[in-house]
N, C-alpha and C positions, 0 to 999 in steps of 0.2 A: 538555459538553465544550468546553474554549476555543479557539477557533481557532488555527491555528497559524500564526505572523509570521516575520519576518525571525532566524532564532536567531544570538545571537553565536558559536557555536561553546562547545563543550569549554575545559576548562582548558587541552590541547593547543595551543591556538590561539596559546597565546601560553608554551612549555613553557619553563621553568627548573628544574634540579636544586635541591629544597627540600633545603638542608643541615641539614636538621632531623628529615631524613628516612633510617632505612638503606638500603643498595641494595636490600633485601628490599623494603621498605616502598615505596618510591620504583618498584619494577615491579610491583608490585601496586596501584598507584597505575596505573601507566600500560596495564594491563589494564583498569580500571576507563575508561580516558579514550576505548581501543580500542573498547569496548561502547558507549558514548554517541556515537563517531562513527557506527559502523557505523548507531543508531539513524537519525541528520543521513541520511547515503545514502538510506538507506528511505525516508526521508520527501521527500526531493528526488524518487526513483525514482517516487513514488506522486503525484509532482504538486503536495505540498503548501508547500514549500518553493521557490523560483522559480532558487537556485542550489545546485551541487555544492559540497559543503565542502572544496575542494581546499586551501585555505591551514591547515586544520588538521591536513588528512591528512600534507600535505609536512612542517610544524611537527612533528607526530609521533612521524613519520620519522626527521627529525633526531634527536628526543629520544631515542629506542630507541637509535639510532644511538651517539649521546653516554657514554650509563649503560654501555655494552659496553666500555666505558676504564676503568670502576671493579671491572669484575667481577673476580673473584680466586680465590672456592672452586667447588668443582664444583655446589655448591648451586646459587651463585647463577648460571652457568654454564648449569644446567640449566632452570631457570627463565627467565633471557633467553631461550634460545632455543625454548622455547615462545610465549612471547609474541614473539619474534621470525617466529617460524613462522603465528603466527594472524593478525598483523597483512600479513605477504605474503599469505597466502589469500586476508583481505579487498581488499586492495590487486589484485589480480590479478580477481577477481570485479567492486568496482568500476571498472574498468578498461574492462572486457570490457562494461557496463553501460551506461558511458557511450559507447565506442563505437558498440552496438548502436540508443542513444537519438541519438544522433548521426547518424548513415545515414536512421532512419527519419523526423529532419526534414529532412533534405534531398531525400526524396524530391519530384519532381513535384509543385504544388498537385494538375494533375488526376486524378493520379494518389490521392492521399489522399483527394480527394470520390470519386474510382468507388468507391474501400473501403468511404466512411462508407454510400454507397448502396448497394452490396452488403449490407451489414449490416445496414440498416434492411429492405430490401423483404426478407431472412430473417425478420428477426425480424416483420412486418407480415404474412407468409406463415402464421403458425401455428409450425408445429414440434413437437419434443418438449415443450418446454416451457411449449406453449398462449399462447403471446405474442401481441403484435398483435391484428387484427382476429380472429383465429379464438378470442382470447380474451373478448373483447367481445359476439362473438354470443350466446352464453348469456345475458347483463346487457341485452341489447337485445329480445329476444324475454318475459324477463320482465317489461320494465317495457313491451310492447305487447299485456300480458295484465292488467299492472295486480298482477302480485302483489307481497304487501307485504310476503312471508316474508325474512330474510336470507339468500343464496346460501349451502350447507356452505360449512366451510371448506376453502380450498385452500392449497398449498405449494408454490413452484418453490425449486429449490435452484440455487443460480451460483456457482461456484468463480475467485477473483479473486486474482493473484497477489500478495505480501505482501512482493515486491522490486523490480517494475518495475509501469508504468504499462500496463493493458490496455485499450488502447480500446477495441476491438468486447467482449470482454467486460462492460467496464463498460455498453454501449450497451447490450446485452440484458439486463443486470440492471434496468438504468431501465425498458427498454420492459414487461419484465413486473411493475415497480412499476407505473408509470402504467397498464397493461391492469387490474391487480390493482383500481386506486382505480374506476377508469372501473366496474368488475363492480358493485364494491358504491355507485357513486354520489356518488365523492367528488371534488368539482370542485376540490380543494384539492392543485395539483401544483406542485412545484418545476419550474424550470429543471433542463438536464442537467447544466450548469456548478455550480450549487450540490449539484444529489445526489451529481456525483460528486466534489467537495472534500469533502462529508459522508463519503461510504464512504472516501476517503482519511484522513481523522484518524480514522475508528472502526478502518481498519486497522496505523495507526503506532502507536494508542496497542494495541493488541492484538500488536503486534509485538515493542512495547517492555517485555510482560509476558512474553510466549511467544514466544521463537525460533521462528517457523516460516516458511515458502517459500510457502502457501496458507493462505487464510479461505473459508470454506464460507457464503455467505448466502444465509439462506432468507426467502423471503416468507410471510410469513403472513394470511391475509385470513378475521376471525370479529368477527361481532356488526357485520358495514359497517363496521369498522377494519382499518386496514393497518399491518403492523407487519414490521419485518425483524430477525432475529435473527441474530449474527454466532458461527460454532465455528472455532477457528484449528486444520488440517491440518499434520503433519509432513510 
């Protein structure tokens, strides 16, 4: 999968009525542009992306705005304002989106380090999900016995949101990756920064096939390999 850069934006970006185009064609064109933004959002939301697509969003705007001078039968009439209506939804969600991304940078630095430490000494406590050290003690006690057998295989499953960026979620998927590698002996770990740019493009590009709100990843640990498998949740 290619990493994801700086994107120019949608054809929106930069919108002109194609007169080449009928007004059918021409808002079905601009449903088409509304779905490629909404994709841009997701991917900012999930961190992968460094800014919001505001100048295409606004660009748009206008455009929808514009084609509404041409409309004339109830057809097309009816069709605007559908996609008039899908593109407010969006607009009001991302909105609401960036607000919410908004507040929670400004909150207190020390205020964000007590979270990230909240979060870690959970996830280093054990849990439902056998994370941390209460995960590791199994893979410690076998290899002070010396056995060479491979651990069964195990499976944690982490539910990671597919619109916004989750920290402490994302922090316990890591931590039960790296428990998972540590069981079967794999000194071969990422940074947090690259694993979770990684589950960021495995979730846009899974987003940008399937509409959905959550991605379901599980760990899988058979044969001393670790492997994560991703199911995209309505």
């Amino acid at each position: 999968m290619c990493p994801v850069g700086d994107y120019p934006g949608p054809r929106s970006a930069r919108p002109d009525r194609d007169d080449t185009l009928t007004l059918d064609e021409e808002l079905r064109r601009i449903d088409l542009e509304i779905t490629k933004l909404k994709i841009q959002f997701d991917l900012y939301f999930n961190g992968s992306i460094p800014k919001p697509p505001l100048d295409q969003r606004d660009a748009l705007d206008k455009l929808i705005k514009k084609t509404q001078l041409s409309v004339k039968s109830s057809g097309e009439r009816f069709l605007h304002n559908a996609i008039l209506n899908k593109f407010n939804a969006y607009s009001e969600l991302w909105s609401k989106n960036l607000r919410i991304k908004e507040e929670g940078a400004h909150l207190h630095p020390l205020a964000r380090r007590a979270a990230r430490q909240s979060a870690s000494a959970a996830a280093a406590g054990g849990g439902s999900n056998g994370s941390g050290a209460a995960a590791r003690a199994p893979a410690d006690a076998a290899r002070r016995q010396g056995a060479g057998k491979s651990p069964p295989p195990v499976s944690d499953s982490w539910r990671i949101s597919a619109t916004r960026r989750d920290e402490p979620a994302l922090r316990k998927l890591y931590d039960s990756f790296i428990a998972a590698k540590d069981q079967v002996g794999d000194a071969k770990k990422p940074s947090f920064a690259a694993f979770a740019s990684e589950i960021a493009r495995h979730t846009a590009a899974i987003k940008g096939k399937i509409d959905c709100d959550t991605i379901d990843f599980k760990i899988y640990s058979k044969d001393n390999k670790v492997s994560i498998k991703a199911k995209p949740l309505k």
